[in-house]
C-alpha positions in Angstrom: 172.7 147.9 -155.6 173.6 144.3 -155.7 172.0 142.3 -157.9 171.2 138.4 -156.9 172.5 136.0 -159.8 169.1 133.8 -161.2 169.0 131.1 -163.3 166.8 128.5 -165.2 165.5 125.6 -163.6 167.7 123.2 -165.6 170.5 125.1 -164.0 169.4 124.8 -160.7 168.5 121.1 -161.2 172.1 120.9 -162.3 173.6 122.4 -159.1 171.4 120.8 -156.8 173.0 117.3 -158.6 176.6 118.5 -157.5 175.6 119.0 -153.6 173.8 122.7 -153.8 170.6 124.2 -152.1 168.3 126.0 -154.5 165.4 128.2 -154.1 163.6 130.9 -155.6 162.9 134.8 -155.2 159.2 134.3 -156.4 158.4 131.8 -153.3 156.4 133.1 -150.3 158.6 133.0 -146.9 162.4 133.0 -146.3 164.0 129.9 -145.3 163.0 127.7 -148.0 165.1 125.9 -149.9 165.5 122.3 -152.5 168.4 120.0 -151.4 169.0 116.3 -152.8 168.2 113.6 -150.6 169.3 110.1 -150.2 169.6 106.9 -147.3 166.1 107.3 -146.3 164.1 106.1 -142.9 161.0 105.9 -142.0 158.2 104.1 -139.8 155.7 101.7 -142.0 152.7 100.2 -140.7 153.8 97.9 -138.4 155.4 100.9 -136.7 159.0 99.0 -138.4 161.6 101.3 -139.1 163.3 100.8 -142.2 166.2 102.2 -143.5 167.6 102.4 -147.2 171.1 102.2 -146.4 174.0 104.7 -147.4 174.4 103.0 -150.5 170.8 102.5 -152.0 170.6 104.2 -155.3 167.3 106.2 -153.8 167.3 109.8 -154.3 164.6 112.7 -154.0 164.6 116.5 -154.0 163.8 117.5 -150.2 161.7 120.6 -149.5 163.3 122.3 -146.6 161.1 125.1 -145.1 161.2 127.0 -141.6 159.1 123.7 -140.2 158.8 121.3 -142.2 160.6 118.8 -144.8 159.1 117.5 -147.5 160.3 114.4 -149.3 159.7 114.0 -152.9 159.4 117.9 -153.7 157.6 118.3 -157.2 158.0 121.4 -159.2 155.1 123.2 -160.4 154.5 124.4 -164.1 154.9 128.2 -162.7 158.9 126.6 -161.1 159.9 124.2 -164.2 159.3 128.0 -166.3 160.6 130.3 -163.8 164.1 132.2 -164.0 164.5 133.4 -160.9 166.2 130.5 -159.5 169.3 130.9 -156.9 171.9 128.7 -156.2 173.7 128.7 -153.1 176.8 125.9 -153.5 177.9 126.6 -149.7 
């Protein structure tokens, strides 16, 4: 039986640093992962798009699940303690 590598969360903070996607066996639902963001745009009040160009220092970790993306993905007390990280570095 193969056995998935898992590792720490500082690890997979690590990884996600050099361009990987991370994610977790404990989570609910296939298809999720954590990826680094940058050059953000959006839509502000005035219905104004902005955009922080390709070389604003802004970064965030970027929830990516089956329909949605989340910007600004926090990790939990149960994810910060967890080792059963994986990293994919495809």
């Amino acid at each position: 039986m193969y056995k998935i590598p898992t590792h720490t969360f500082g690890e997979a903070i690590e990884a996600v640093k050099k361009g990987a996607r991370i994610t977790r066996l404990g989570w609910n639902g296939n298809g999720h992962w954590i990826e680094l963001g940058r050059c953000f745009s959006y839509i502000n009040a005035k219905n104004e798009s902005v955009t922080l160009g390709k070389f604003s220092t802004s970064k965030a970790l970027m929830f990516v699940g089956d329909k949605e993306i989340r910007i600004g993905w926090l990790a939990s007390q149960d994810d910060i303690l967890a080792e059963d990280w994986v990293i994919d570095m495809d």
